[in-house]
C-alpha positions in Angstrom: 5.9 1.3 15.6 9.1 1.8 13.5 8.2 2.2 9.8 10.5 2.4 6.7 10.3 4.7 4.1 12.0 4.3 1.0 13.2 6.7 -1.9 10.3 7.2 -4.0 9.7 6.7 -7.8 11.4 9.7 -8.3 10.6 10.2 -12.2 10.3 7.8 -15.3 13.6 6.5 -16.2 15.4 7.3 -12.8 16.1 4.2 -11.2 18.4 5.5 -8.3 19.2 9.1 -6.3 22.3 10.4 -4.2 21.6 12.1 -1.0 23.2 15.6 -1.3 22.0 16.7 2.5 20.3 15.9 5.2 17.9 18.3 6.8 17.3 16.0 10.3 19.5 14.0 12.5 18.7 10.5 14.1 16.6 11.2 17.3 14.9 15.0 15.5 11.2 15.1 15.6 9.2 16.0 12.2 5.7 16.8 11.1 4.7 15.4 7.8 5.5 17.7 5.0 9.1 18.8 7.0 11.6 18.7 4.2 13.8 16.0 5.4 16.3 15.3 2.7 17.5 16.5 -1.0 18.4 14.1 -3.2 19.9 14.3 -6.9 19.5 12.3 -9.9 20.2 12.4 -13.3 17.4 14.2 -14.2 16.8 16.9 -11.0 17.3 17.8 -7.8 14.4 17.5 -5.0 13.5 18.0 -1.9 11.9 15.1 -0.1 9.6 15.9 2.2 8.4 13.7 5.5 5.2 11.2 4.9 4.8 11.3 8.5 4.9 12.9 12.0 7.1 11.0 14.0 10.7 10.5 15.0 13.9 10.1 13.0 14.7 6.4 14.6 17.1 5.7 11.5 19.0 7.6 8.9 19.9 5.2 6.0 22.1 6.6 3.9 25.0 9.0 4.5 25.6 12.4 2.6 27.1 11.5 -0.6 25.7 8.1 -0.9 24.0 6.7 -4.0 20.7 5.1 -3.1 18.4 2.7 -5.7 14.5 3.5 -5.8 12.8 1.5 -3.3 15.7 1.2 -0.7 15.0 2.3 2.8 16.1 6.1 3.3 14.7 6.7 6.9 13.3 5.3 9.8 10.6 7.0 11.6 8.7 6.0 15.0 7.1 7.3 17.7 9.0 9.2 20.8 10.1 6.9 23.5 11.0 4.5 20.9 13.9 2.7 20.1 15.8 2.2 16.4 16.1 -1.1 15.1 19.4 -3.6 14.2 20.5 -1.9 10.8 20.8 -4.5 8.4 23.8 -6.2 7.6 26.2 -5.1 5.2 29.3 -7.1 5.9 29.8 -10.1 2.9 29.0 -13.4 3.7 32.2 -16.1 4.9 31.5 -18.3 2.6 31.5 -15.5 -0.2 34.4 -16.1 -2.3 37.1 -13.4 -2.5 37.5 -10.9 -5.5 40.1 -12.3 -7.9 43.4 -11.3 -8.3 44.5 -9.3 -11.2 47.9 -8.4 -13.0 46.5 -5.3 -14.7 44.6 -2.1 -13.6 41.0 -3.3 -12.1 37.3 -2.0 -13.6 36.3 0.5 -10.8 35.1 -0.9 -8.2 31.4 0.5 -6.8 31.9 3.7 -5.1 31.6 4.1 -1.3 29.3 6.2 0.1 32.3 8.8 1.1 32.5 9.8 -2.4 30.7 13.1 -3.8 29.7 12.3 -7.0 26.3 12.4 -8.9 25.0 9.2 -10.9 25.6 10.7 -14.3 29.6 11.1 -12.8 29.6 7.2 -11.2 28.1 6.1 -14.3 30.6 7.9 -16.4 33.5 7.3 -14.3 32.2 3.1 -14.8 31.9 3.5 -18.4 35.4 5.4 -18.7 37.0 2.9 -16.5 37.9 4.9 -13.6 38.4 4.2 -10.2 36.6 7.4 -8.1 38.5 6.2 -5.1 41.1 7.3 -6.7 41.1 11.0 -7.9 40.5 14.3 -6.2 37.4 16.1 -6.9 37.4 19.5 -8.2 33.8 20.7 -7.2 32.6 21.8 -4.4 33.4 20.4 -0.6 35.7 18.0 -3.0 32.6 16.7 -5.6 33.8 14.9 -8.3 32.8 16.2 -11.6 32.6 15.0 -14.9 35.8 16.5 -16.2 37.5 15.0 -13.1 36.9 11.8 -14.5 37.7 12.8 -18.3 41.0 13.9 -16.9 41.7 10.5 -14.7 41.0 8.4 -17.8 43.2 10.3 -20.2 45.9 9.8 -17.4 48.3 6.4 -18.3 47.1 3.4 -16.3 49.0 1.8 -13.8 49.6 -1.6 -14.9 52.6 -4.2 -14.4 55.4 -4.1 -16.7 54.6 -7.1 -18.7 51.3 -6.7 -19.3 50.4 -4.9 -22.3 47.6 -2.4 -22.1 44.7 -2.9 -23.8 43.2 -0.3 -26.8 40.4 1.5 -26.3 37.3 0.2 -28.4 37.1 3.7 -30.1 40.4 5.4 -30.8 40.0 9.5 -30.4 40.0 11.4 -34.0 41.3 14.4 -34.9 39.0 16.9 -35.2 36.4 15.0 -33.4 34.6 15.1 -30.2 33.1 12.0 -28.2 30.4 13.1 -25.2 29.3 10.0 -23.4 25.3 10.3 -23.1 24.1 10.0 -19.9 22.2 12.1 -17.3 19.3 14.5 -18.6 20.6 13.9 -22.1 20.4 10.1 -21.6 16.9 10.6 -20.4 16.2 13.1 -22.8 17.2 10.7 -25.6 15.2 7.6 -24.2 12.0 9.8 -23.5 12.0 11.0 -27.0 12.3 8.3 -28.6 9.9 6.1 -26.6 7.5 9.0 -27.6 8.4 9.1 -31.2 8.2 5.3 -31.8 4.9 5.0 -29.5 3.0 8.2 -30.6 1.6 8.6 -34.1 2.5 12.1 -34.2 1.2 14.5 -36.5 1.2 18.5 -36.2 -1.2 21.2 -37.1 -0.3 24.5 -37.4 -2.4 28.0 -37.6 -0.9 31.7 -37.4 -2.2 33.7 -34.4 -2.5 37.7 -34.1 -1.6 38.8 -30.7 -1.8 42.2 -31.5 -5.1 42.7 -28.5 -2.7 40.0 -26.1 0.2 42.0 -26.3 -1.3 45.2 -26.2 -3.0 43.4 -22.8 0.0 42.2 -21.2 1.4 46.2 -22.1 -1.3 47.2 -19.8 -1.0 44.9 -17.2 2.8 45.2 -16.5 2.9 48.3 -14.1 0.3 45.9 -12.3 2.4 43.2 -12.3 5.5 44.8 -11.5 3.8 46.4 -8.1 2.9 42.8 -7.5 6.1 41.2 -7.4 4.9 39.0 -10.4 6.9 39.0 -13.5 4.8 38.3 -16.1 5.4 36.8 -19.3 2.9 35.6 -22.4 3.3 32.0 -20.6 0.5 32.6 -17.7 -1.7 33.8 -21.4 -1.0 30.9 -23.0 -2.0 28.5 -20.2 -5.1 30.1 -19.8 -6.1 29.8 -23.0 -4.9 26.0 -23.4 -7.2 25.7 -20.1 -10.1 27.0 -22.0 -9.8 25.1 -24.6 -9.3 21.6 -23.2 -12.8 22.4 -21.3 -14.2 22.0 -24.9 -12.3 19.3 -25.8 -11.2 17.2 -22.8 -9.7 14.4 -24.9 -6.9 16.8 -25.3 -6.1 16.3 -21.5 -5.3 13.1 -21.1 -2.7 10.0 -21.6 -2.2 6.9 -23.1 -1.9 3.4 -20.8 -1.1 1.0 -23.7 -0.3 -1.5 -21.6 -3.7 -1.9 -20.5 -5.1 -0.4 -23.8 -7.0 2.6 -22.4 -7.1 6.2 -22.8 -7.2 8.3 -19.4 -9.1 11.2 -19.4 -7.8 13.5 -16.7 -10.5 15.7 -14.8 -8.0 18.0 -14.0 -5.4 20.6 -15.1 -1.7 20.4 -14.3 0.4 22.5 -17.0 3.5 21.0 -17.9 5.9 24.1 -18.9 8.8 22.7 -20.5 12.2 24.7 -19.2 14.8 25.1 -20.9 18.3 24.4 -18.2 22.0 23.8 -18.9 21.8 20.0 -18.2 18.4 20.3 -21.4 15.0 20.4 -21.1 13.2 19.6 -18.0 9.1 19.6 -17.9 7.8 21.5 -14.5 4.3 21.2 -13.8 1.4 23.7 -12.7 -0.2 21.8 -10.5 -4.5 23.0 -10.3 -3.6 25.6 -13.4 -7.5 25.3 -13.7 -7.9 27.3 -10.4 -5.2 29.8 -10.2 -5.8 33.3 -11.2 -3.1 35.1 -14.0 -0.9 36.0 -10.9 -1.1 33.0 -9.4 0.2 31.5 -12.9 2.7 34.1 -13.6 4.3 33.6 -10.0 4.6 29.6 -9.9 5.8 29.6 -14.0 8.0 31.9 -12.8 9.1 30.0 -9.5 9.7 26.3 -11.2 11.7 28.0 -13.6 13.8 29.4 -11.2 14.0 25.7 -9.3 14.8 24.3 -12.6 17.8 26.5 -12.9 19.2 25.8 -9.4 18.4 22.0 -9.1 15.7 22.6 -6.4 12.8 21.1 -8.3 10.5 19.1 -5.7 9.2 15.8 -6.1 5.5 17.5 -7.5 7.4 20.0 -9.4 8.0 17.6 -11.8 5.4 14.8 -11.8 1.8 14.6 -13.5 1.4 16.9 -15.9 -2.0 16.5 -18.5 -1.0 18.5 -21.3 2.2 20.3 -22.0 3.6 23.8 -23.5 7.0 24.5 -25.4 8.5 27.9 -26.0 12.0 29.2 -26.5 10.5 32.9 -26.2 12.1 35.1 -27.9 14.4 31.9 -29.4 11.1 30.4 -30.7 11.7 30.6 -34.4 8.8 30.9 -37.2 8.4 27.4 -36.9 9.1 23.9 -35.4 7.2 20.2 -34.6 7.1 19.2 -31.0 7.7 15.7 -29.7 4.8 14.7 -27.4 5.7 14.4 -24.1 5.0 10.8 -23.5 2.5 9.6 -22.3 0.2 13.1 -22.7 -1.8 12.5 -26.5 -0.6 16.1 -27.2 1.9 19.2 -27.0 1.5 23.0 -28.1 4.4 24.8 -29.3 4.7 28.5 -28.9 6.7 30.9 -31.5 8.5 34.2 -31.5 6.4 37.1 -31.6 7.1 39.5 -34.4 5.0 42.3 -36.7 4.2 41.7 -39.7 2.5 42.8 -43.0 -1.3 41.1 -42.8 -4.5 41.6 -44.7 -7.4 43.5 -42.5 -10.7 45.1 -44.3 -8.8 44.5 -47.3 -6.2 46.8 -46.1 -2.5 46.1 -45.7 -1.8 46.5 -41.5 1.1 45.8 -39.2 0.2 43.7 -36.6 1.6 40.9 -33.8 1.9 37.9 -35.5 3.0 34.4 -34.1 3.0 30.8 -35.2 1.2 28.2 -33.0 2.0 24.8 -33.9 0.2 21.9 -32.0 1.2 18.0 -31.7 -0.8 15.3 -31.4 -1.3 11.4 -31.1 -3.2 9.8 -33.8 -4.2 7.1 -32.4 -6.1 9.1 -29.8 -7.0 12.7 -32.0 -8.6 12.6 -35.0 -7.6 15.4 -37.8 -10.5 17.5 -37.4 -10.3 17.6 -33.1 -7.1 18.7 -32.9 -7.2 21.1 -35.7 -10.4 22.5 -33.8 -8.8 22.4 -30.4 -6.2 24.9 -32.2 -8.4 27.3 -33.3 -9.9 27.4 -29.7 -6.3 28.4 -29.0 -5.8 30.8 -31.5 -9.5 32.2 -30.5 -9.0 33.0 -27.1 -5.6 34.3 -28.2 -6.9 36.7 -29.9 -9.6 38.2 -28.3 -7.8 37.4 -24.6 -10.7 38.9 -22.7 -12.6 35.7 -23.8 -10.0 33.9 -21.5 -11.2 35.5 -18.1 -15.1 34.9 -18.9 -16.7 32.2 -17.7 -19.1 31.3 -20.8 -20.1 28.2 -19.1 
């Protein structure tokens, strides 16, 4: 029997997708978990993978086409089978037709023809621009965001007698004006939502990772023969893993529609990655039951999908607790924003030596800043400040991480 199956939820905030490239043709058979289209957003780039076995019956959508969340992408059946009557597309008779206009027209919806990405269509309707219109400058002729910049700083064409209407914000010299939209819009709406939902406050404690980085020192020829590169990140989850065991409130979220906190009974890392379109959180799906390697290598992969826009579906959903680090950018210092729903957040900071106290004895040692985020309503003072120094405990005395003290 023929079944739809339509573009997923594909993460807060994104309400529709374009289909970059089809990996199957109408009449192809799949098994379920065949890759079967990529489609980009605003926010990333994934692979979408078959819910079935089956037959393509139906493709949907063309390359280049912008599809909303919860419109049919494919049809699947059975071999032997036949694909339905696509819908109908055509307007109704009695529709009435557009209006006739003296001056230069709003841009009308983009056909499917067009390469352009929602954050481009969105900018090219806010701008005014008809995407029909211009030549794209990407690749295989994708329209870009500069594309569009340049066809709205072009003069309209508009009939002799009708005066041109000003622009609601007149450019400034010396100024700048960057429409927000894309990542960034999402970044702004997910911070904020966060910051006006979350009572936020932040505890921080200073960590010596003298024995961690001596550790990872030791473990890099290992590494290297592996294939793995390894950084203090697959550390840090570990030790964030051992220390939500003790306090499990830490690893969950809030529902405050329905008023309840959800404790999670499992472990997926959210690593947040720093890209050229801003920050997107991957995920570490099971972190609980992957070894240091096993860590090192899929930190290391998502970062690398982040990076080329080939983040799947999973890479990016339902994370329980999240980490921050700029690495060697990480600063003394700095507050993280909670990322939203998750009740907490633990931010990371550079590594450097420094003059400490030991024995009563002045010593150079591996100092770093740890500096930890968490909802109020949901953490009191005292559990978050004692989920910390769990942190900072295994931190430094990392052997602690690989024991199983249960």
């Amino acid at each position: 029997m023929a079944r739809e199956f339509k573009l997923p939820d594909i993460g807060e905030g994104v309400h529709e997708g374009e289909v970059v490239k089809w990996f199957v043709k109408e009449g192809d058979a799949v098994k379920e978990n065949d890759p079967i289209v990529e489609v980009m957003t605003d926010k990333v780039t994934v692979q979408i993978p078959s819910p079935v076995t089956g037959k393509i019956l139906q493709l949907r959508a063309k390359e280049g086409e912008v599809v909303k969340v919860g419109n049919t992408l494919v049809v699947f059946g059975e071999a032997g089978e036949t694909a339905p009557p696509r819908p109908e597309t055509t307007r109704s008779a009695s529709a009435p037709p557009p209006p006739v206009m003296t001056v230069a027209p709003p841009a009308p919806a983009p056909t499917g023809d067009i390469l352009a990405a929602p954050a481009v269509r969105r900018l090219a309707k806010e701008l005014n621009v008809n995407l029909a219109a211009i030549r794209g400058s990407g690749p295989q002729g994708r329209l870009t965001e500069d594309d569009v910049r340049k066809a709205a700083q072009a003069p309209p064409r508009v009939a002799a007698a009708v005066p041109v209407p000003a622009a609601a914000v007149a450019p400034t010299a010396g100024e700048q004006r960057i429409p927000i939209h894309g990542l960034r819009k999402r970044i702004f709406e997910k911070m904020a939502k966060s910051n006006a939902t979350a009572a936020h406050f932040t505890y921080v404690e200073e960590v010596d990772m003298t024995q961690l980085v001596h550790l990872r020192d030791h473990l890099k020829p290992t590494a290297e023969r592996k294939g793995v590169k390894l950084t203090f990140l697959p550390f840090f989850a570990k030790a964030v893993l051992a220390a939500l065991v003790e306090f499990p409130t830490l690893n969950s979220s809030v529902d405050d529609e329905r008023g309840e906190i959800v404790v999670k009974r499992y472990y997926n890392i959210g690593i947040a990655t720093a890209t050229d379109e801003g920050l997107t959180v991957t995920v570490v799906h099971e972190a609980d039951k992957k070894s240091l390697w096993d860590l090192a290598k899929e930190i290391d992969r998502l970062a690398a999908a982040a990076r080329d826009k080939k983040l799947s579906l999973q890479d990016v959903q339902g994370s329980t607790f999240t980490i921050t680090s700029l690495g060697k950018e990480g600063g003394i210092l700095a507050t993280p924003i909670i990322n939203w729903p998750e009740v907490a957040i633990l931010g990371v900071h550079k590594i450097e030596k420094r003059p400490v106290v030991r024995d009563d004895q002045i010593a150079i040692r591996e100092m770093m800043y740890l500096s930890c985020s968490f909802d109020h309503r949901v953490i009191d003072g005292h559990v978050g400040a004692a989920f910390v120094q769990s942190v900072r405990n295994y931190l430094e005395h990392p052997a602690t991480i690989f024991v199983d003290t249960g």
